[in-house]
KETITOR-636647 format. One record per residue (C-alpha): residue in one letter; residue number from 1; x, y, z. Coordinates in steps of 0.2 Angstrom, whole numbers, plus 5000, padded with zeros to 4 digits. Example, Ala and Ser with C-alpha at 12.3 -4.5 7.8 and 13.67 -1.06 7.14 Angstrom:
// residues 2
rest->A nr->1 u->5062 v->4978 w->5039;
rest->S nr->2 u->5068 v->4995 w->5036;
This chain:
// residues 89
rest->X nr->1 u->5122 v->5143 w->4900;
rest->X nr->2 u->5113 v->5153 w->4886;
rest->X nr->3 u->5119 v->5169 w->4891;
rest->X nr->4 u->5136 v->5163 w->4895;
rest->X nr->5 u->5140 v->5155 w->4878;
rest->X nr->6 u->5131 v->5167 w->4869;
rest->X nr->7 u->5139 v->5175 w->4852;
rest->X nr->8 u->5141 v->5191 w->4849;
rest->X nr->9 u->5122 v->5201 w->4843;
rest->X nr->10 u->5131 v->5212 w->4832;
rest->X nr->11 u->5146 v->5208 w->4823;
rest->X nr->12 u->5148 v->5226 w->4818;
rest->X nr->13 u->5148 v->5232 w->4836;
rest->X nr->14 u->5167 v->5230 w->4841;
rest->X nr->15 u->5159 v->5231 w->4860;
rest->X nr->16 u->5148 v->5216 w->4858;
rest->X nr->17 u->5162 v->5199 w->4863;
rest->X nr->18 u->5147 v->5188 w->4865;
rest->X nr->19 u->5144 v->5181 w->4883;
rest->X nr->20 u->5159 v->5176 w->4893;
rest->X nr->21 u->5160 v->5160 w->4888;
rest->X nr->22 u->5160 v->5164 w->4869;
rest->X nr->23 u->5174 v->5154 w->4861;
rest->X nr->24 u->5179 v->5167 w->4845;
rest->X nr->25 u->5188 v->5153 w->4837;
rest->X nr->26 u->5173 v->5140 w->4835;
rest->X nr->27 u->5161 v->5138 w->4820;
rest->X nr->28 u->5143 v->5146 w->4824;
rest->X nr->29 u->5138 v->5129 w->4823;
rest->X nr->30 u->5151 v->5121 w->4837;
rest->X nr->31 u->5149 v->5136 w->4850;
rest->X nr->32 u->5131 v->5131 w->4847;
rest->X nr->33 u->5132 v->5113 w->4852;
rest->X nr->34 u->5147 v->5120 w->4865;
rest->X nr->35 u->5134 v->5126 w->4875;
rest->X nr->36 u->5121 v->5111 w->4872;
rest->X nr->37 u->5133 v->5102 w->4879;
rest->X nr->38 u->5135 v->5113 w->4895;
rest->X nr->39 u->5117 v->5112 w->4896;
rest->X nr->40 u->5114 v->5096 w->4897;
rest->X nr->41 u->5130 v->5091 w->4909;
rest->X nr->42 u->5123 v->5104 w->4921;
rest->X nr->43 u->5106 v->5099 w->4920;
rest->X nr->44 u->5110 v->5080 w->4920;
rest->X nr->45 u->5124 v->5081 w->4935;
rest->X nr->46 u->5124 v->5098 w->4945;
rest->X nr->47 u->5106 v->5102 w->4946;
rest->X nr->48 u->5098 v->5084 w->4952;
rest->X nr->49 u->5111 v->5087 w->4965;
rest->X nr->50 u->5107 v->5104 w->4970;
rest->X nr->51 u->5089 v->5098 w->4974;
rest->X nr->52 u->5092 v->5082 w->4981;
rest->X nr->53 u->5105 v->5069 w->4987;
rest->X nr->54 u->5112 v->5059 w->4973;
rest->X nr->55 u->5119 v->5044 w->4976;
rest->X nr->56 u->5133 v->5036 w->4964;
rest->X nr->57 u->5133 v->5016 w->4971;
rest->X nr->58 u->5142 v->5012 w->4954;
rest->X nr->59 u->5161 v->5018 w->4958;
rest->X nr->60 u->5163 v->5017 w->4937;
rest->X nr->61 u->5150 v->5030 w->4935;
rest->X nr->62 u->5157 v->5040 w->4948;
rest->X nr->63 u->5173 v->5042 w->4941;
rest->X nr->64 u->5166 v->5045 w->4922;
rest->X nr->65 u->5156 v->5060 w->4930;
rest->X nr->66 u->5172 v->5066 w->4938;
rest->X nr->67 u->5181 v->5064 w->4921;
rest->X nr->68 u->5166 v->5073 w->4912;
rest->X nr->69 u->5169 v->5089 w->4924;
rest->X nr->70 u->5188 v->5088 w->4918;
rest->X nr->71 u->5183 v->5089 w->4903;
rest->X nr->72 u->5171 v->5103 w->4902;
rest->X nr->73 u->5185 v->5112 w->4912;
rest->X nr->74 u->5198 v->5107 w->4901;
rest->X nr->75 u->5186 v->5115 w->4887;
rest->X nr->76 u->5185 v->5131 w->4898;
rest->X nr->77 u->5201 v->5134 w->4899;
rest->X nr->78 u->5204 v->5133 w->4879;
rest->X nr->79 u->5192 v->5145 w->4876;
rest->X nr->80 u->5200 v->5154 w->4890;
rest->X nr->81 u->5216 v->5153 w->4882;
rest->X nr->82 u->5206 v->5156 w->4864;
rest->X nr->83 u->5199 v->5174 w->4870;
rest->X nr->84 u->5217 v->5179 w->4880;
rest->X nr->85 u->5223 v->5178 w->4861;
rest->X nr->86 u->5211 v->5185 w->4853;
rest->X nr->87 u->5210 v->5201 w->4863;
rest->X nr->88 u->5231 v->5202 w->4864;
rest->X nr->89 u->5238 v->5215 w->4852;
């Protein structure tokens, strides 16, 4: 996640874009937490399942997990839509 959401290195190197997940249009402070946030969905949700079965018995808590991965895919998508703009002429 740190590599992905990374900002660019050198602003005056018009080939560094930051990782692929950069969002040019966010504050260095809110692409900052962007990422925290990633990181700690992943490492909360994904990776316990990765390593081992994880059982949801509340069916509220499996739903808000669900609505949390919208989200972050909703997120995706604006920065998505954010870098399309930003590298049209």
């Amino acid at each position: 996640m740190t590599d992905a959401f990374r900002p660019p290195k050198n602003a005056n190197d018009p080939n560094d874009h930051g990782g692929p997940l950069w969002d040019p249009t966010a504050g260095p402070g809110e692409a900052v937490v962007l990422m925290e946030l990633f990181k700690g969905a992943f490492g909360t949700f994904k990776n316990p399942a990765s390593h081992r079965r994880v059982d949801f018995a509340d069916p509220t808590e499996a739903a808000e997990v669900v609505l949390l991965a919208d989200l972050l895919m909703r997120l995706l998508d604006k920065i998505a839509a954010a870098q399309n703009a930003a590298t049209s002429p």
